[in-house]
C-alpha positions in Angstrom: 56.4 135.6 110.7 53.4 137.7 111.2 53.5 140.4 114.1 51.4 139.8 117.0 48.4 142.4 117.4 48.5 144.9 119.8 45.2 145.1 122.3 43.9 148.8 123.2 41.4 149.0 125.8 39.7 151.7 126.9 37.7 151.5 130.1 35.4 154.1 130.6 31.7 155.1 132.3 28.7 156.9 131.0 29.2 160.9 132.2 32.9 161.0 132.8 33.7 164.4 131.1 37.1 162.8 129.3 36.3 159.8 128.4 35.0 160.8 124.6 38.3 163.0 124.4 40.6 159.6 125.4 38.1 157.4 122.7 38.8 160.0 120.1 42.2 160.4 120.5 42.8 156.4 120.6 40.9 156.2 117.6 43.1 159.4 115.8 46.1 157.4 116.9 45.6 154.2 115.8 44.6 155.2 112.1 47.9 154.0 110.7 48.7 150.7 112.8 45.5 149.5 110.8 45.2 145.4 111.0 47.9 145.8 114.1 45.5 146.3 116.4 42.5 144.8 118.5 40.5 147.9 119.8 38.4 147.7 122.9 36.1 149.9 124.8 35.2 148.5 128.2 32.3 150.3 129.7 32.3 150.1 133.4 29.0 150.1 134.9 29.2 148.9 138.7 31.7 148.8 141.1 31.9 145.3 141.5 32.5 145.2 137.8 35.2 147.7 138.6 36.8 145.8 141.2 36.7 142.3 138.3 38.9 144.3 136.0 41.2 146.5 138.6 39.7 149.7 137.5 42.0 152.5 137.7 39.4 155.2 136.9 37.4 156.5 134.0 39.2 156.8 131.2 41.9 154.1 131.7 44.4 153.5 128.6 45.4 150.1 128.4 47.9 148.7 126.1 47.8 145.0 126.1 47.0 144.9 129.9 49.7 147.2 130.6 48.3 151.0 132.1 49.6 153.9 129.6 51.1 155.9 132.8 52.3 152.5 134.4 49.4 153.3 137.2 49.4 150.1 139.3 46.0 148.3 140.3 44.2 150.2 143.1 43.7 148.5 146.5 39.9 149.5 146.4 38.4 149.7 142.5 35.7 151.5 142.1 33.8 153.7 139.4 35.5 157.2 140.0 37.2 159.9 137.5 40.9 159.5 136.8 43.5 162.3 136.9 45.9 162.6 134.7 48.3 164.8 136.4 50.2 166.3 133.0 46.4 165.9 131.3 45.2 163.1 129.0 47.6 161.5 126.6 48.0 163.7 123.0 47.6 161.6 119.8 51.4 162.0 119.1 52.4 160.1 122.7 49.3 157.8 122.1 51.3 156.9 119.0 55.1 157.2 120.3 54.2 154.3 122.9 52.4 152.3 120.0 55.7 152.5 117.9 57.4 151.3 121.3 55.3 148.0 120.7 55.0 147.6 117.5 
């Protein structure tokens, strides 16, 4: 039986200083989950647009729907920076919650 793929999404906006670290580091991490994954960059242009998709803030780590910190949905969405209290993920817990999937 063939595994089901895992979906990474990154939402993001144009000018949000960490959203090319977050895209690099996705991409570092899932090097070696090759054909496992669907990869997805959402660029967020509007607030309404925000508000569609529950936008947490720029960059948002999704793994198949599910936010990477387990943020819930914000009451008002809207196209704002996110803070990552401990900092963006590393490659190495990018990939430890991938191997919790996989």
């Amino acid at each position: 039986m063939e595994k089901e793929k895992l979906v990474i999404e990154i939402q993001h906006f144009h000018g949000c200083p960490n959203s090319p670290k977050m895209i690099e580091r996705v991409k570092e991490a899932i090097k070696e989950f090759n054909e496992q994954i669907i990869y997805q960059e959402v660029l967020v242009e509007s607030n309404d647009q925000a508000a569609k998709i529950n936008f947490r803030g720029s960059p948002t780590l999704l793994i198949n729907g599910n936010d990477f910190e387990n943020l819930p949905a914000p009451e008002n969405p809207a196209l704002t920076c996110r803070y990552y209290p401990k900092g963006l993920p590393t490659v190495e817990q990018i990939k430890k919650r991938l191997d919790l999937y996989s």
